[in-house]
C-alpha positions as CSV (number, residue, x, y, z in Angstrom):
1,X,59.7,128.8,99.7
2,X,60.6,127.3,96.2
3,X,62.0,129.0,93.5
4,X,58.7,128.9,91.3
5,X,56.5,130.3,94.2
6,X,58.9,132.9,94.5
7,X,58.1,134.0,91.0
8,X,54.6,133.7,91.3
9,X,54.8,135.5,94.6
10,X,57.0,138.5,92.5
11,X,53.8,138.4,89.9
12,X,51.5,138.6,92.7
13,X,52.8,141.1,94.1
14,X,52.7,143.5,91.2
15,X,49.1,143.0,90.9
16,X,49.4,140.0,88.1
17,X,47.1,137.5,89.1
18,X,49.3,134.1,88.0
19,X,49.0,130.0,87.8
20,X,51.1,127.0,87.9
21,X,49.4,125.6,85.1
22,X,49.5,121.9,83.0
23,X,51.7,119.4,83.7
24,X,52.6,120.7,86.8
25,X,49.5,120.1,88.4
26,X,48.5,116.7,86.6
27,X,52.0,115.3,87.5
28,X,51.3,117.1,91.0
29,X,47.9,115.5,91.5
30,X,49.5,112.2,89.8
31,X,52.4,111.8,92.9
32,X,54.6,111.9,89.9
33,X,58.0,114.0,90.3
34,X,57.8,116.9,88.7
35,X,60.4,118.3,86.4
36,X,58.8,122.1,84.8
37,X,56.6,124.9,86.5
38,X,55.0,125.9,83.8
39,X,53.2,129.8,84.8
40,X,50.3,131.1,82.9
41,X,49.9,134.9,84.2
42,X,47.4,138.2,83.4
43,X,50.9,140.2,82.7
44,X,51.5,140.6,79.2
45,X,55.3,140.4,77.9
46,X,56.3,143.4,78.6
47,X,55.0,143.6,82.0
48,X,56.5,140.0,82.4
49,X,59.9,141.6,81.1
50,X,59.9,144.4,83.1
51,X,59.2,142.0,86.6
52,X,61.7,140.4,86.0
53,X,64.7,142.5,84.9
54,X,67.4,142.2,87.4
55,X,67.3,138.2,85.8
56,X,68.1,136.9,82.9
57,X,65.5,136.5,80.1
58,X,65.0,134.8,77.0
59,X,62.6,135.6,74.9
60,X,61.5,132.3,73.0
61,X,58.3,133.5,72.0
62,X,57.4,137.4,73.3
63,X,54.7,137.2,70.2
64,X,53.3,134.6,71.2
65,X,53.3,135.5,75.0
66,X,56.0,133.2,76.6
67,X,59.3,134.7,78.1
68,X,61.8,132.5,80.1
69,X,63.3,133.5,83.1
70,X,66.1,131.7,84.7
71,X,66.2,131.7,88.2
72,X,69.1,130.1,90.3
73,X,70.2,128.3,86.9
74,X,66.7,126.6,86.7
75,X,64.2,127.6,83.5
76,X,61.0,128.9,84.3
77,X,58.5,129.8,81.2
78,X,56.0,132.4,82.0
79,X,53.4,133.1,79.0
80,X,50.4,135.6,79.3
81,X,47.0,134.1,79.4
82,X,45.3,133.6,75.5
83,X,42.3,132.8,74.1
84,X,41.0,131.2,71.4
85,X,42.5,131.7,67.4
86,X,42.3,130.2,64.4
87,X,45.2,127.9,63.3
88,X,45.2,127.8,59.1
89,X,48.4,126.1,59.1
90,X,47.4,123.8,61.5
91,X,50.5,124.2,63.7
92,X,50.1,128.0,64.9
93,X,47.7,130.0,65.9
94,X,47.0,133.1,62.4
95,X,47.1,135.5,65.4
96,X,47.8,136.0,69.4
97,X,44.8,137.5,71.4
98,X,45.6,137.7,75.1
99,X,42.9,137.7,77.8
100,X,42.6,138.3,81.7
101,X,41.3,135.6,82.7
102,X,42.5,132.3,83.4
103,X,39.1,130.7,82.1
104,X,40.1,131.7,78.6
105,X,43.5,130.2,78.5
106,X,42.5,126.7,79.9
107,X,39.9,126.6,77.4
108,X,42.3,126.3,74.7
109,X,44.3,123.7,75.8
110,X,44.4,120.3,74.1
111,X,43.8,117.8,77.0
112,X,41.6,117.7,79.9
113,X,44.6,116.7,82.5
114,X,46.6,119.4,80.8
115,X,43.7,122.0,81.3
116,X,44.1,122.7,85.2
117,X,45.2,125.6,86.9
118,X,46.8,125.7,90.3
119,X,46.5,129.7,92.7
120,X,47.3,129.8,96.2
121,X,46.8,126.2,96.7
122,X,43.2,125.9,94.9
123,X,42.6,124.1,91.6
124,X,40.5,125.6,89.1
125,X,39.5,122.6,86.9
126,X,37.4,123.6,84.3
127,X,37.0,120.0,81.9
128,X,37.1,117.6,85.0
129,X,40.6,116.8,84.4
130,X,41.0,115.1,87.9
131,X,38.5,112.8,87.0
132,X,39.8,111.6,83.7
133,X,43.4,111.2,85.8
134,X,41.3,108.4,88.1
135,X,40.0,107.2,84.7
136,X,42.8,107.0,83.6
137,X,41.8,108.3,80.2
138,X,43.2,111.3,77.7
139,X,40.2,113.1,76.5
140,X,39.9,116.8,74.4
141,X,38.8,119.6,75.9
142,X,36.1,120.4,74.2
143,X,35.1,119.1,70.1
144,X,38.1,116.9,69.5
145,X,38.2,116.8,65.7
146,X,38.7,121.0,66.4
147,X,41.6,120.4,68.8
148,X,43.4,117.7,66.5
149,X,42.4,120.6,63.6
150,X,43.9,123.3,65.4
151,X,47.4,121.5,65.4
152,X,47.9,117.8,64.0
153,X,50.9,117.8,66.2
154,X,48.4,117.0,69.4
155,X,47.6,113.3,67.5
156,X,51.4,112.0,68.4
157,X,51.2,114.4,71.9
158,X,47.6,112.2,72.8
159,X,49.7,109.2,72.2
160,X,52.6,110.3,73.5
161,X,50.9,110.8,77.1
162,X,48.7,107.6,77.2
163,X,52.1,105.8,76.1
164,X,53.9,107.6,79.4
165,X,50.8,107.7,81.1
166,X,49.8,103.6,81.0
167,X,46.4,105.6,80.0
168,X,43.8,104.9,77.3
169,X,43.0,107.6,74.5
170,X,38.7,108.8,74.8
171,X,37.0,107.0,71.7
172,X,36.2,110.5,70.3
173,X,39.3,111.4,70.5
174,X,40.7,108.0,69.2
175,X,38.3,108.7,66.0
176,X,39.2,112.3,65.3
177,X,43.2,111.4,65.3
178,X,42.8,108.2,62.7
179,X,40.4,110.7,60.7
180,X,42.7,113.1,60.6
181,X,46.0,111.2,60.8
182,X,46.9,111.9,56.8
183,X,47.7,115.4,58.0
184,X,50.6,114.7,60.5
185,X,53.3,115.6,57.1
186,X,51.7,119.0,57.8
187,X,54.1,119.1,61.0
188,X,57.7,119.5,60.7
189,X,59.5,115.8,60.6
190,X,61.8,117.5,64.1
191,X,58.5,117.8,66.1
192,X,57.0,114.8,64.9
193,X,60.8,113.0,66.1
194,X,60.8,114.9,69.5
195,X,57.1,113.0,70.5
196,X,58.1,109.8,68.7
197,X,61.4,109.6,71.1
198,X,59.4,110.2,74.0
199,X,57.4,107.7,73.2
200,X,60.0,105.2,72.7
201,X,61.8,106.0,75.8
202,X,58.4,105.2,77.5
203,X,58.4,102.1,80.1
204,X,56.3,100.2,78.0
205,X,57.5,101.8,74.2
206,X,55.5,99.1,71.9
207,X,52.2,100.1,73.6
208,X,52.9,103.3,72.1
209,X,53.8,102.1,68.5
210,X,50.4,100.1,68.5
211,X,48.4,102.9,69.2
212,X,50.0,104.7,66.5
213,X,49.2,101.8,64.6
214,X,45.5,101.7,65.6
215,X,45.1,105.5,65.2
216,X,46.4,104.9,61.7
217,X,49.7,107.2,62.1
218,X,52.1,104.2,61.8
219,X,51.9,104.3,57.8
220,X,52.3,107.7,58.0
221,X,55.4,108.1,60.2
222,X,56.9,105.0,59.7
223,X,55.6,103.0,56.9
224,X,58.3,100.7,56.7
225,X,56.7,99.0,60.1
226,X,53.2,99.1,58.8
227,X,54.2,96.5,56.5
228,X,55.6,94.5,59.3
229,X,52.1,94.3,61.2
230,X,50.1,90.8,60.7
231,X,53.5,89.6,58.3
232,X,53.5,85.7,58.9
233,X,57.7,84.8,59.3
234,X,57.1,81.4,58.4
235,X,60.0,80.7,60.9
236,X,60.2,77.6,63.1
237,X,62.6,80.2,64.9
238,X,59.5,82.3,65.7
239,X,56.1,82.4,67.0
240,X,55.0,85.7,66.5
241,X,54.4,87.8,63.6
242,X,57.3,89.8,62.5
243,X,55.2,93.0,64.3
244,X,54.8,91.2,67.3
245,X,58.5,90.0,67.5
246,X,59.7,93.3,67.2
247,X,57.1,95.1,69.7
248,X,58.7,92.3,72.3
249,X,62.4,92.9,71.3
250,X,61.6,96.9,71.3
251,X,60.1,96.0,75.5
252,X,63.6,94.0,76.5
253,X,65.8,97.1,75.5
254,X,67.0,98.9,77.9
255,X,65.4,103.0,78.1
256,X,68.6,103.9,75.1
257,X,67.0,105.8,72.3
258,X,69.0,104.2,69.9
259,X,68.9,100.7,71.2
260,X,65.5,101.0,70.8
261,X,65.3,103.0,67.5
262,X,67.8,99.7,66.1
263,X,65.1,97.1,67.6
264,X,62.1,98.9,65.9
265,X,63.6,98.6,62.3
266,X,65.9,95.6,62.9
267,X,63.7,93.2,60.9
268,X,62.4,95.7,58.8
269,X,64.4,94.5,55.9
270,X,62.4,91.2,56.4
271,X,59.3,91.3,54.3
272,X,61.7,92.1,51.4
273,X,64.3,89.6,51.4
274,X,61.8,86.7,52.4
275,X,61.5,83.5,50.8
276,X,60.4,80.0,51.2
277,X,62.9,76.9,50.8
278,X,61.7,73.6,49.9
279,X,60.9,72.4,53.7
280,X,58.4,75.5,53.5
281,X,60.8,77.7,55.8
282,X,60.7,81.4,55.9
283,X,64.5,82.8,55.2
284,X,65.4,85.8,55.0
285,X,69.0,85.9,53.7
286,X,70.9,89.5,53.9
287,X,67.8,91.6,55.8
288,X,70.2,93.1,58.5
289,X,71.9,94.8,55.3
290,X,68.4,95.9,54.2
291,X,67.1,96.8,57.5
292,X,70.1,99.2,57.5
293,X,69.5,100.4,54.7
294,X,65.8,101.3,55.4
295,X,66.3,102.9,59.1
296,X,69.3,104.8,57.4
297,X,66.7,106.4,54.7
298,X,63.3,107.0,57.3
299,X,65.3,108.5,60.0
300,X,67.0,110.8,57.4
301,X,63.0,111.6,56.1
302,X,62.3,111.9,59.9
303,X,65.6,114.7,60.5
304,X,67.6,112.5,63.1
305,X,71.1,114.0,63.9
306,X,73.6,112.2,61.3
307,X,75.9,110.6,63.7
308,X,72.4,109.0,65.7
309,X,71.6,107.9,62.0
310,X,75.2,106.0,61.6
311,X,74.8,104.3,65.1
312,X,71.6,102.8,64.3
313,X,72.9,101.2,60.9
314,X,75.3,99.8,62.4
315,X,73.2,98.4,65.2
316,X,71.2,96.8,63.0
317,X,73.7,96.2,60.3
318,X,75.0,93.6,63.1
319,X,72.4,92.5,65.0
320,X,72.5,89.0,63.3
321,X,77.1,88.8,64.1
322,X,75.9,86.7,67.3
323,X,74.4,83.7,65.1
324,X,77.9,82.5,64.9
325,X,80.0,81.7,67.5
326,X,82.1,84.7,69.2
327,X,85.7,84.4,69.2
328,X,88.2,87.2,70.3
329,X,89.2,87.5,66.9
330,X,85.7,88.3,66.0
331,X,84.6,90.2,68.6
332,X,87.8,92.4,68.3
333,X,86.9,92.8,64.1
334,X,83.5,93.6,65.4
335,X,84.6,96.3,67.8
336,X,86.8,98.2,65.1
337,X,83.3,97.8,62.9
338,X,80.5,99.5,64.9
339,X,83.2,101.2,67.9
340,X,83.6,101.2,71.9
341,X,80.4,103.6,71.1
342,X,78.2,101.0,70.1
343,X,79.8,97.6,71.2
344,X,77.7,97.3,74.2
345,X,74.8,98.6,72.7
346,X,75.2,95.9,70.2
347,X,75.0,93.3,72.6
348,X,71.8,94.5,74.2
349,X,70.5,94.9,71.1
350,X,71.1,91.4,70.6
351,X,70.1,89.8,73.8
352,X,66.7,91.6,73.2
353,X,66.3,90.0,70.1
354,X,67.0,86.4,70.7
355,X,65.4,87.1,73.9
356,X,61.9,87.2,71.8
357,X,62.9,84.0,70.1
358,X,61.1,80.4,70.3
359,X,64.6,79.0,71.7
360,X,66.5,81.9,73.1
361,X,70.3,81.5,73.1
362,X,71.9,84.3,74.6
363,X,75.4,82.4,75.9
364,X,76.7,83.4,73.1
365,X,76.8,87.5,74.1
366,X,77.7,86.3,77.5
367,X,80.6,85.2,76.0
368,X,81.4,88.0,73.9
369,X,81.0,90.6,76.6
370,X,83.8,88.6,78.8
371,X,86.0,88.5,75.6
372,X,85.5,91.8,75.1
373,X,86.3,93.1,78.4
374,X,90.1,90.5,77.9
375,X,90.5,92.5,74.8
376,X,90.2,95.9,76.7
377,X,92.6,95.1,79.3
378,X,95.2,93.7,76.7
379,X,94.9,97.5,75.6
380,X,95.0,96.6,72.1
381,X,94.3,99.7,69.6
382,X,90.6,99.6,68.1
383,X,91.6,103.0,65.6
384,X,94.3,103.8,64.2
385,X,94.7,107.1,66.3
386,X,95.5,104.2,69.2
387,X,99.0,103.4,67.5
388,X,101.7,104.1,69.2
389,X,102.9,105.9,66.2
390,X,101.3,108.3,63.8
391,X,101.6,110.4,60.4
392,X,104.7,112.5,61.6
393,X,106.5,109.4,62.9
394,X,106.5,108.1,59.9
395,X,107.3,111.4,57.8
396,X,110.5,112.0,60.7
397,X,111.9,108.5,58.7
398,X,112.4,110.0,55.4
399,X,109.0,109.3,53.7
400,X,107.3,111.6,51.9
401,X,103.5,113.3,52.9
402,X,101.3,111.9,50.7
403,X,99.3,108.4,49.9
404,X,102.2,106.3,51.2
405,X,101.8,107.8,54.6
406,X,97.8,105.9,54.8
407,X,99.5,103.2,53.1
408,X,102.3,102.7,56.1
409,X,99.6,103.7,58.9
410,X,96.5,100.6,57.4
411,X,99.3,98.4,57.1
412,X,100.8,98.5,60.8
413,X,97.4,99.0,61.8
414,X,96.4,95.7,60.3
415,X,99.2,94.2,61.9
416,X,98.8,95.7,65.3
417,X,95.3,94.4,65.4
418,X,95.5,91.1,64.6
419,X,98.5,90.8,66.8
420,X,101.1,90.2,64.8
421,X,103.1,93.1,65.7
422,X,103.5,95.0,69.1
423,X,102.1,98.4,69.3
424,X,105.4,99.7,70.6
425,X,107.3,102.6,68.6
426,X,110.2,101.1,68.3
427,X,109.2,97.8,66.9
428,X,106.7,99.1,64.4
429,X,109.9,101.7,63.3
430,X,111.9,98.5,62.9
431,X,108.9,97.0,60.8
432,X,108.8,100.0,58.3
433,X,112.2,100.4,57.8
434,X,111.8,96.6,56.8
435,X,109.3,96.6,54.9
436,X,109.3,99.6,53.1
437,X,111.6,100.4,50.3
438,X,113.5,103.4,50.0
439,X,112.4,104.8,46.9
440,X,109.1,105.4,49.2
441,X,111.3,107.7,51.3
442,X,112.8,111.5,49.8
């Protein structure tokens, strides 16, 4: 017996009629592998509490019906059944009303393959949600310009599962999200991130961003890439718009959030710095600067952790290095610049982008991924915390604590680097007390 039959079993057994409920049984039905049991019960919280007390609970939303139990380390959400509410701030329901029947809680629900209910092996499926899983379709329960209403957050979640899904959205539904789309800033910029990452992370990610686009959310979330759609590059380099480019860059990264965060605003500096010289070429001088610059400012708006933030820029900051030829020299330069984090992220990066050119040339980071792994094995410091000596060396020789310190440490550094000293302590000693006077020292 698994462990989430064993709860249901525990429910059961107390006289609490309980369901595996939604994506458990779509992903069941779909011969997908299934990753929650999510259990919708007749028990109210405190029954649920009660149950379940010789395990540990978290209560993550008692008001709202839902308690967690862990059970052999594994999460398992258990919410009462509810019926229907009003939502005035379109996020939340303005109160909880709990119900005893299953019926009421499916009803609510915001798709029809979310809006089945699994007991004792029998499927109650109210909205013929098996049939739009053959169809291949994600349709409303029920009026769908009340369900988008309800909670704007369901527009990104309809294109988040027909992005996942390799599904198509229901016209009505498709009609009620663009009419509505305006009121996505109603949700909270984490929420709208957490669907917008899933969707990136999908198999096929730009089949995602169009639908955004055609459901009119793109401008809305991200209007830095609206402008992008339709934009003519002008490039003999290219033959595809500057949207088109980058939804075929954004499929060639590998499933790394932010590789494929960097290859949705890489070009996004482009319609800005455009212009045409006199053989009626489009150029686009210094964009990877303002591409930075715009990713850094949206996924700030958007409330993306700071460090994810700094990784992107420099992704795209860079993403144009591999136009000139890679040397060690340059590759090592470039490694101190974006950091072991990002180096090979760079270089996918990279590859995916002259990957979706007229004439790809990708040699060039085939190269620079051999010279990088020469520079690894030569063990040369990329920080400064890599030297073999540090701060306190330096101090232990007589110099003050203060600027001189930084000074001493940027210098070797510098020297280390470029290889023009060895990173051993006793030679870069030898270099200090050299090269440093002694009216630098106490």
């Amino acid at each position: 017996m698994k462990d989430y039959e064993k709860i249901l079993k525990r429910l059961e057994e107390n006289d609490f009629e309980s369901y595996l409920v939604g994506g458990f049984v779509r992903d069941k039905l779909m011969g997908r592998e299934i990753h929650d049991a999510d259990i919708a019960t007749r028990a109210r919280p405190k029954d649920i509490m009660k149950i379940f007390s010789d395990m540990k609970l978290i209560d993550i939303g008692k008001k709202f019906g839902t308690i967690k139990v862990i059970y052999n380390s594994k999460e398992y959400e258990i919410t009462t059944f509810r019926g229907e509410a009003k939502y005035k701030d379109r996020r939340h329901p303005d109160e909880i009303v709990f119900s005893d029947k299953i019926e009421d809680d499916l009803k609510r629900r915001d798709f029809t393959i979310n809006a089945m209910a699994e007991r004792f092996g029998e499927i109650i499926d109210l909205y013929k949600g098996r049939d739009d899983l053959k169809l291949k379709v994600i349709k409303s329960v029920g009026d769908p310009f009340e369900r988008i209403e309800e909670d704007y957050l369901r527009s990104m979640r309809a294109i988040r599962f027909a992005t996942i899904l390799n599904f198509s959205i229901d016209d009505d539904l498709k009609k009620a999200i663009k009419k509505e789309a305006e009121y996505i800033n109603y949700i909270a910029k984490e929420r709208i991130s957490e669907e917008f990452n899933k969707i990136l992370l999908s198999d096929i990610p730009s089949y995602g961003i169009r639908l955004l686009d055609e459901c009119n959310l793109l401008g809305e979330i991200l209007p830095e890439i609206k402008v992008m759609v339709g934009f003519n590059q002008k490039s003999s380099h290219h033959d595809l718009s500057l949207f088109d480019h980058t939804m075929k860059v954004l499929d060639n990264t590998p499933k790394n959030l932010k590789v494929r965060m960097a290859a949705l605003f890489h070009d996004s500096g482009k319609p800005a710095s455009m212009f045409i010289d006199e053989n009626g070429e489009g150029r686009f001088f210094g964009h990877q600067d303002i591409s930075a610059q715009i990713v850094k400012k949206r996924l700030r708006i958007l409330k993306y952790p700071k460090n994810f933030i700094k990784d992107c820029e420099k992704l795209v900051a860079h993403h144009m290095d591999n136009t000139n030829t890679y040397t060690k020299k340059s590759v090592r330069k470039l490694l101190r610049k974006v950091g072991d984090d990002n180096i090979y992220d760079l270089f996918e990066l990279q590859w995916a982008d002259t990957a979706a050119t007229v004439n790809p040339y990708i040699e060039n980071i085939k190269n620079a991924k051999v010279l990088l792994k020469e520079i690894y094995a030569e063990n040369l410091p990329t920080k400064k915390k890599d030297l073999a000596i540090d701060g306190r060396d330096i101090m232990n020789l007589g110099f003050k604590e203060g600027k001189i310190i930084g000074i001493i440490l940027n210098d070797v550094y510098e020297l280390v680097f470029n290889e023009l000293l060895v990173n051993k302590k006793n030679e870069i000693i030898k270099y200090i007390k050299n090269n440093y006077i002694e009216v630098d020292r106490k």
